[in-house]
N, C-alpha and C positions, 0 to 999 in steps of 0.2 A: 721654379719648377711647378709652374700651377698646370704644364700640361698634365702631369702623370695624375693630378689629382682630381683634373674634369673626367680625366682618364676612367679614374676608378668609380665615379661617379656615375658615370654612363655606364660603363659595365655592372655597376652594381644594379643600378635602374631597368638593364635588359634584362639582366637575370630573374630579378623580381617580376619583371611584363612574363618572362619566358612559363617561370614556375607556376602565377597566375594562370596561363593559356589551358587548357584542358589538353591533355596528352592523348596521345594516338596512343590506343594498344595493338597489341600484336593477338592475330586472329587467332579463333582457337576450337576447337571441336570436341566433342562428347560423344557418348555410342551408347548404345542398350542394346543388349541381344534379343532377339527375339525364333521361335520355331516357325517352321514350315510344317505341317501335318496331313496325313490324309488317312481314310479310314479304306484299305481297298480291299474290295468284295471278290476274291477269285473268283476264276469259273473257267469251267471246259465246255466244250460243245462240240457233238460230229458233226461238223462243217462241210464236210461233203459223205452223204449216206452212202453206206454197201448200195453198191448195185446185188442181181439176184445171185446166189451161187448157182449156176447153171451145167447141170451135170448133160444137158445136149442128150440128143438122140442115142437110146442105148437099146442092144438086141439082145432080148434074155435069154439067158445062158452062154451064149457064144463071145457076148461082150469082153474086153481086158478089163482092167482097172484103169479110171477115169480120174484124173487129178486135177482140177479147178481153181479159180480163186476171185476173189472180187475186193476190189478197193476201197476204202474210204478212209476221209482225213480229221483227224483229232484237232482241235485249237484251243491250247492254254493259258493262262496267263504265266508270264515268264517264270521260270524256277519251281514250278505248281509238280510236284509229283502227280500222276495217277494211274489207276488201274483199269484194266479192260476185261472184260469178260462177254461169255457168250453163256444164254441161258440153257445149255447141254451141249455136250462133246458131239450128238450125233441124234440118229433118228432115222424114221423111212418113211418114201416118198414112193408112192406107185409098185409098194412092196419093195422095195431096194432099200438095204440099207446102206448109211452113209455116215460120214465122220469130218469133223469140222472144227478148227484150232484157229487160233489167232496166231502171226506172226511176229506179234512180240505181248507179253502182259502184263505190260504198261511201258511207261515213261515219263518222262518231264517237260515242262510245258517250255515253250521255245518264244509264245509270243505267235507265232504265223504257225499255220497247216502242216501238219506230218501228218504223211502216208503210212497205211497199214493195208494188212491183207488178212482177208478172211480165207483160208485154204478149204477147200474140200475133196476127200475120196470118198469115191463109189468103188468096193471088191467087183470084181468080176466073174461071172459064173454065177449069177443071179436068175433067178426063174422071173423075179417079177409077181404081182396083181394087177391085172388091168381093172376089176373093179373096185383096186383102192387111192385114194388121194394123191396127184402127183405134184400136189404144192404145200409144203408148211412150212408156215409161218415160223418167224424165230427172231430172238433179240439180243442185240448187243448193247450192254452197259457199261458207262465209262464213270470212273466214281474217284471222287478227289474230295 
């Protein structure tokens, strides 16, 4: 029986070459979290201005009541509340007096353009001044 004993001989001798060998390991991974951050600076802007409120051609005294409006668009940053205001409900122009509201005061910022409307009435049955002022000036404020 000297096979079994070259036998063990040589197997004993691979195992030793085998354990010798530097072994492969098995790959392996790590992590660390890390943030994202940003510091962001809201803001609104009217992004497209009123045009004029334009009460048109009016005959004093005999005139109806004259209802108007003029467009312009707000742009906010997304989720941004704000408020809208007009620097007085009304006034008069060429002696007429007149009256002017927002159609909504305020909202939320969307990211892109909403429209708004600046309404105006002129009462009818107005005499008028023809030598007084037939334009003033006026401002809208949008405050976030």
């Amino acid at each position: 029986m000297k096979y079994p004993h070259k036998f063990l001989t040589s197997a004993a001798t691979a195992a030793m070459f085998v354990a010798a060998m530097p072994m492969a390991q098995a790959a392996g991974s790590t992590s660390a979290p890390f943030n994202v951050t940003v510091t962001l600076n809201s803001a609104c802007s009217i992004s497209t201005a009123p045009g004029d409120v334009a009460f048109g051609a009016y005959t004093a005294i005999t005139n109806g009541v004259v209802n108007v409006s003029s467009s312009y668009g707000v742009t906010c940053t997304n989720n941004l509340p704000f408020t809208m205001a007009l620097d007085a409900p009304g006034g008069s122009v060429a002696g007429l007096t007149y009256t002017v509201a927002l159609s909504a005061a305020g909202g939320t910022g969307s990211g892109i353009e909403q429209t708004y409307q600046i309404n105006g009435v002129m009462a009818g049955g107005q005499a008028g001044d023809v030598a007084a002022a037939a334009t003033q000036g006026r401002t809208l404020t949008i405050s976030y």
